[in-house]
C-alpha positions in Angstrom: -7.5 16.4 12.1 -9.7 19.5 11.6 -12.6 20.0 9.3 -12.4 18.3 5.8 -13.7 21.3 4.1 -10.7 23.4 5.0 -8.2 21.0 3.1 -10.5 19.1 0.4 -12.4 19.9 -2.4 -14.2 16.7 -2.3 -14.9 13.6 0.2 -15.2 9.8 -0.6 -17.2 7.8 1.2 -16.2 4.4 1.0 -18.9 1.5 2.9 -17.2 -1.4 3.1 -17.7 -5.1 2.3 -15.7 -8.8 2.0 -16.2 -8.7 -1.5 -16.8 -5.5 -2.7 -16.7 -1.6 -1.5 -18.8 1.0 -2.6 -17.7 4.7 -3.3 -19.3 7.5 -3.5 -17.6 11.2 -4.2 -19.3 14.5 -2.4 -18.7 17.6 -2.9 -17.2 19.2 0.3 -18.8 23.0 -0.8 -22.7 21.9 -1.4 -22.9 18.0 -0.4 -23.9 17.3 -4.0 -23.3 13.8 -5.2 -20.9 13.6 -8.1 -20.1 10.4 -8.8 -20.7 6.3 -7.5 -18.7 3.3 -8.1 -18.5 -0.3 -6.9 -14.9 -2.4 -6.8 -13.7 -5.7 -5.6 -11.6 -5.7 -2.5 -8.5 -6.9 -4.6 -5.1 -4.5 -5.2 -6.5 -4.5 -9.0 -9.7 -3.2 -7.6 -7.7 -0.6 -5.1 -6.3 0.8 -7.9 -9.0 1.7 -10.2 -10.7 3.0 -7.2 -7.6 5.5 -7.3 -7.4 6.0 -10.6 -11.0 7.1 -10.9 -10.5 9.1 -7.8 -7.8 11.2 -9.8 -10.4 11.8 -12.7 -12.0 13.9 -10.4 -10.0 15.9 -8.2 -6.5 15.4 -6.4 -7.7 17.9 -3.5 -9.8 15.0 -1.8 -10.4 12.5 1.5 -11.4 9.4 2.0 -14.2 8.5 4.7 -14.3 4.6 5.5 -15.8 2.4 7.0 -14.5 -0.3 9.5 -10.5 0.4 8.4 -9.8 -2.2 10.9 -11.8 -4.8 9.6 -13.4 -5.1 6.0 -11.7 -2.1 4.8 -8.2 -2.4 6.1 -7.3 -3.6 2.4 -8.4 0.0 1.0 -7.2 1.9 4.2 -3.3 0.4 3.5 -3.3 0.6 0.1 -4.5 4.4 0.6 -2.2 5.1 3.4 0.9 4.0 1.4 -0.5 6.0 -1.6 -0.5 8.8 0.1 -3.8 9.5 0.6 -6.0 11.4 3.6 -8.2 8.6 5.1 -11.0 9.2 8.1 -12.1 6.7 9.9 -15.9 6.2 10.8 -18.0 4.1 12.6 -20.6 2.3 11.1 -24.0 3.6 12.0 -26.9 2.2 13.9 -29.9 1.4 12.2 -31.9 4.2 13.6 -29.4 6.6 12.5 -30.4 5.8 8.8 -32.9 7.6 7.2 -36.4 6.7 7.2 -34.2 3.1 7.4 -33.3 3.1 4.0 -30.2 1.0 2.8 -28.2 0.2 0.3 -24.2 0.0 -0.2 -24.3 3.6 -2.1 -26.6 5.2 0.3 -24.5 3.8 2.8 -21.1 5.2 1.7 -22.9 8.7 0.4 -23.8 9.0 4.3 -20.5 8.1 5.5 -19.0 11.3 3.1 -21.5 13.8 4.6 -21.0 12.5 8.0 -17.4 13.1 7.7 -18.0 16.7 6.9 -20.0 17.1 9.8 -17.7 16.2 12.5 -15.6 18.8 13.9 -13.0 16.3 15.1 -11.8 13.7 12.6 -9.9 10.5 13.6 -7.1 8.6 11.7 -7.4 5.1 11.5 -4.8 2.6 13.6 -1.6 2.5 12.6 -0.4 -1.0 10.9 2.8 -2.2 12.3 3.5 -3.3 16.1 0.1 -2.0 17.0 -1.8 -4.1 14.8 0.7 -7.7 15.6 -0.2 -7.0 18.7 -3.6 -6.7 18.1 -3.6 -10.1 16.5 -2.1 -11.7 19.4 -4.3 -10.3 21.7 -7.2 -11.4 19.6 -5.8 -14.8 20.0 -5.1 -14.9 23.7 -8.5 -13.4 24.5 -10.1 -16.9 22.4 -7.8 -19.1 24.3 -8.6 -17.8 27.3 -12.1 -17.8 27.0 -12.0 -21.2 25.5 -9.6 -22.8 28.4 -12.3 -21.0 31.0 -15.3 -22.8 28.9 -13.7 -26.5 29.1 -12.8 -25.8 33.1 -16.7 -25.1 33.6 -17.4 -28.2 31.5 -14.9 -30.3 33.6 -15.8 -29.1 36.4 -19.7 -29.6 35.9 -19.3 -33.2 34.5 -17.1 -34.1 37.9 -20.1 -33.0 39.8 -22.7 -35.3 38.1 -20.0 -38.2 37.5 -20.5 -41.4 39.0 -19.4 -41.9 42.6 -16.3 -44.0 41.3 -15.2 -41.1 39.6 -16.3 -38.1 42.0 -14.4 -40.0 44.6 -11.1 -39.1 42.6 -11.9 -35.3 42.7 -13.2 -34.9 46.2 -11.6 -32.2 48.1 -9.1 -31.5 44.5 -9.8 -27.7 42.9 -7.9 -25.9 40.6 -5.0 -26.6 38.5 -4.6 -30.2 40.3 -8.5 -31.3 39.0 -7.0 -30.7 35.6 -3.8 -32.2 36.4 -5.5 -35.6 37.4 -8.4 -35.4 35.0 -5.5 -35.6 32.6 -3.7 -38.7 33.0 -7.6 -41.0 33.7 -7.1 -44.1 32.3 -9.4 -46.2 30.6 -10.8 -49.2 34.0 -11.8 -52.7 32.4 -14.6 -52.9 35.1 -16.1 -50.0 34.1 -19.6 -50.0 32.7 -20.2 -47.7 30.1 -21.5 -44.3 31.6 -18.5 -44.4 33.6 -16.3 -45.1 30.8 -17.3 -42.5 28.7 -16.9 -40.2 31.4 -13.3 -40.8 32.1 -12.8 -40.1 28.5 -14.5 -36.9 28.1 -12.6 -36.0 31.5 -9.6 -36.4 29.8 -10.3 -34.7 26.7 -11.3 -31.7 28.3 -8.7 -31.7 30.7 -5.6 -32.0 27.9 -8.2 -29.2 26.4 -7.4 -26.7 29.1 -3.4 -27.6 29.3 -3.1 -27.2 25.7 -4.6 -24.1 25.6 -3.0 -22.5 28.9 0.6 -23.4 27.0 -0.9 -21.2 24.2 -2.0 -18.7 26.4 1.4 -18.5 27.4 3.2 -18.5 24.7 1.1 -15.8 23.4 1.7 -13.4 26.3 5.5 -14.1 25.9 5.4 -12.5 22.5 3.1 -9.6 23.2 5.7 -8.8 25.8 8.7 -9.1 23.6 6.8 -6.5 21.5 5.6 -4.1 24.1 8.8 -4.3 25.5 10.6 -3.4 22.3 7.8 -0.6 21.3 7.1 1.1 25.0 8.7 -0.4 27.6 8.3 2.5 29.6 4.2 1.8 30.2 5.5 -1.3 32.0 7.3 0.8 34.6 3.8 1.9 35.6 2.1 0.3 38.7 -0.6 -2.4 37.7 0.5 -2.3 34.1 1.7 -5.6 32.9 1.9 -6.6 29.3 -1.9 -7.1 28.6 -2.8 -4.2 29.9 0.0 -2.2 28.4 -1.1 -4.2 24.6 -4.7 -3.7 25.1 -3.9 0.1 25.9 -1.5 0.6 23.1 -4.2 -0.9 20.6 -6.3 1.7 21.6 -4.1 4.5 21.1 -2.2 3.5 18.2 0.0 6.5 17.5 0.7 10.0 18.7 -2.2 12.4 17.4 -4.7 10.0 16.7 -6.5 10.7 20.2 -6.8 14.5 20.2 -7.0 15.0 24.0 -6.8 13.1 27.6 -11.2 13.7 26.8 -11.4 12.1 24.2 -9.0 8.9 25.7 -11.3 8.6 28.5 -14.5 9.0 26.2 -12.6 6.1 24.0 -12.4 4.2 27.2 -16.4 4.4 28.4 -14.9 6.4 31.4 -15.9 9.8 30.8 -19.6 10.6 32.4 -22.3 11.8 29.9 -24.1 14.9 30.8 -27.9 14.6 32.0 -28.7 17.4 32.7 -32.4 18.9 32.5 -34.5 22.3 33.3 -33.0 23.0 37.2 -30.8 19.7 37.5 -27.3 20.6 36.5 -25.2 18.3 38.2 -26.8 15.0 36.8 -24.6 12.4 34.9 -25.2 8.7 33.3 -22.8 5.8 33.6 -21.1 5.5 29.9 -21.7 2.2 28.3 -20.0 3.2 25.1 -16.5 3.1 23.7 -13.8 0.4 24.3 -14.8 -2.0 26.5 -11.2 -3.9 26.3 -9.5 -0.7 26.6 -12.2 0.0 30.1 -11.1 -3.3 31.4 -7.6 -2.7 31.0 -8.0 0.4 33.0 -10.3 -1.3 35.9 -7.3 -3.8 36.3 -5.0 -1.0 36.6 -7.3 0.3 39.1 -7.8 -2.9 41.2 -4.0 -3.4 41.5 -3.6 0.1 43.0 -5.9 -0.3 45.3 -4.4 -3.6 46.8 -0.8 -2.6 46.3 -0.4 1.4 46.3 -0.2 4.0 49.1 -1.5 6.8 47.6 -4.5 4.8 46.0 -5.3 3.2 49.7 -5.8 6.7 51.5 -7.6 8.4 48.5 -9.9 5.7 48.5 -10.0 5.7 52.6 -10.3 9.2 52.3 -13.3 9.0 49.7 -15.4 6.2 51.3 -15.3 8.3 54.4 -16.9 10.9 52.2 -19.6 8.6 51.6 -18.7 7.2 48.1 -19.3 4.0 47.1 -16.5 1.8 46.0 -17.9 1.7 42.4 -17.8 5.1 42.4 -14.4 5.3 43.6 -13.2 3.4 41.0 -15.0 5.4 38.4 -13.0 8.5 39.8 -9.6 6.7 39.9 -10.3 5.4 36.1 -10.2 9.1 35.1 -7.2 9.5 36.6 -5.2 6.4 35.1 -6.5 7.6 31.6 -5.4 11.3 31.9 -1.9 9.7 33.5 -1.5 6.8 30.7 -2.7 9.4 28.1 0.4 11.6 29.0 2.8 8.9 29.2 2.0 7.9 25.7 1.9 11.3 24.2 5.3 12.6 25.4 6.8 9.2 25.3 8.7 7.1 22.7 6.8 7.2 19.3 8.3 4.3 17.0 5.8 2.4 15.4 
């Protein structure tokens, strides 16, 4: 999307809230502030949000705040309406001015900010992309919660009593779960030891419960990738996380604007430090997706282990004296320009 000045006569910024959402309209020609107004996040409140929005002019854009969290409400209800909808980041504190804040200050800011920009972005599409953004959501806290109760498991083993330790010695993996599962409650067992065994088993059932979730989860992000872009899972070291995680990112065709702006999405593209006679001087980018970044460095890893090509580039790069971080940094940039063209000219249903 270009500038908002060449197709509006006036910009709301909306800063978003649980409850409530406050507006504020911006005239697109001086900046002036025209008009504020507060609404609860309920349909009701959607529409009088709209309805005062047509009081003022029908040549107008909306500039929100977090449309994939507190103000997907207002971004869907806009979207089906009709409307033109910019999605913004929230700002850091510093960025405020002189560190004032309020909710109107906050949305008058987001109006002007929008203006600025010379590239606009659209917010996610709803749909596939967003399911599958809920399930991934989900597997991620399984997953994290399944690796937390192995670490517990595996540290309460270590300071068990000897009675207990002896059942473990020389067990890792899925077979310490497997028999910290089915421990059984001893008669002779004093009560350190008892309590023990119990925990063991609790936290052992923990991690087999939540490994069948984790599975069952990944079996329906598959059905949907497969049934949205199957094609991204004919790429090498693309499996149906990745190919989820990477889909979440890009949404929909035309949201990204360019295979720069994917990688700069993805924390991949270097930032510029350059200064007086130093012109070749870049920093490590921290920012952007850092789910989307991982997908790509397991792409990455894969290619090394299993592809050709990727082996002798990197041979050949190493022998130029680049570190194997660095190598991976230049093969990242490569995935995202290939992924970036896959998705563009590839099948587009939502």
């Amino acid at each position: 999307m270009t500038s908002l000045a060449e197709i509006a006569d006036i910009v709301i910024g909306v800063d978003t809230h649980v409850d409530t959402h406050t507006a504020a309209i911006v005239d697109t020609t001086t900046g002036a502030v025209l008009d504020e107004m507060t609404i609860a996040t309920t349909p009701p409140g959607y529409q009088d949000l709209l309805t005062w929005a047509d009081d003022h002019c029908p040549a107008r854009a909306w500039a929100i705040e977090g449309t994939g969290s507190h103000g997907a409400g207002l971004t869907r209800a806009l979207t089906s309406a009709g409307e033109v909808v910019v999605e913004l980041d929230r700002p850091q504190r510093a960025a405020r001015r002189h560190g004032a804040k309020s909710d109107p200050l906050d949305a008058i800011r987001a109006a002007r900010e929008a203006l600025t920009r010379p590239v606009l972005g659209t917010p996610r599409a709803g749909g596939q992309r967003q399911a599958l953004s809920v399930l991934l959501a989900a597997r991620r806290s399984a997953v994290d919660a399944a690796t937390v109760a192995q670490r517990q498991l595996f540290s309460l083993i270590v300071a068990a009593p000897e009675t207990l330790r002896a059942t473990f010695r020389g067990v890792t993996g899925p077979e310490r779960v497997k028999r910290a599962a089915v421990l059984r409650a001893h008669r002779g067992d004093d009560v350190e030891t008892a309590t023990t065994r119990q925990v063991l088993r609790t936290l052992a059932r923990r991690v087999q419960a939540l490994t069948t979730e984790v599975d069952t989860l990944e079996k329906q992000i598959t059905v949907l990738v497969k049934a949205w872009r199957a094609d991204l899972l004919d790429l090498l070291g693309v499996g149906p996380i990745v190919a989820a995680t990477v889909l979440c990112a890009w949404s929909h065709p035309g949201r990204i604007h360019s295979e720069a702006a994917f990688a700069m999405l993805a924390g991949i593209a270097p930032i510029p430090a350059n200064s007086g006679r130093v012109t070749t001087r870049y920093r490590l980018n921290r920012y952007g997706d850092h789910q989307l970044n991982r997908a790509i460095h397991t792409i990455v890893l894969a290619r090394q282990r299993y592809d050709e090509a990727t082996k002798t580039y990197t041979a050949r790069r190493t022998a130029e004296g680049k570190t194997p971080r660095e190598i991976r940094r230049c093969l990242k940039r490569y995935i995202i320009r290939d992924l970036y063209r896959t998705l563009e000219s590839g099948p587009t249903t939502p």
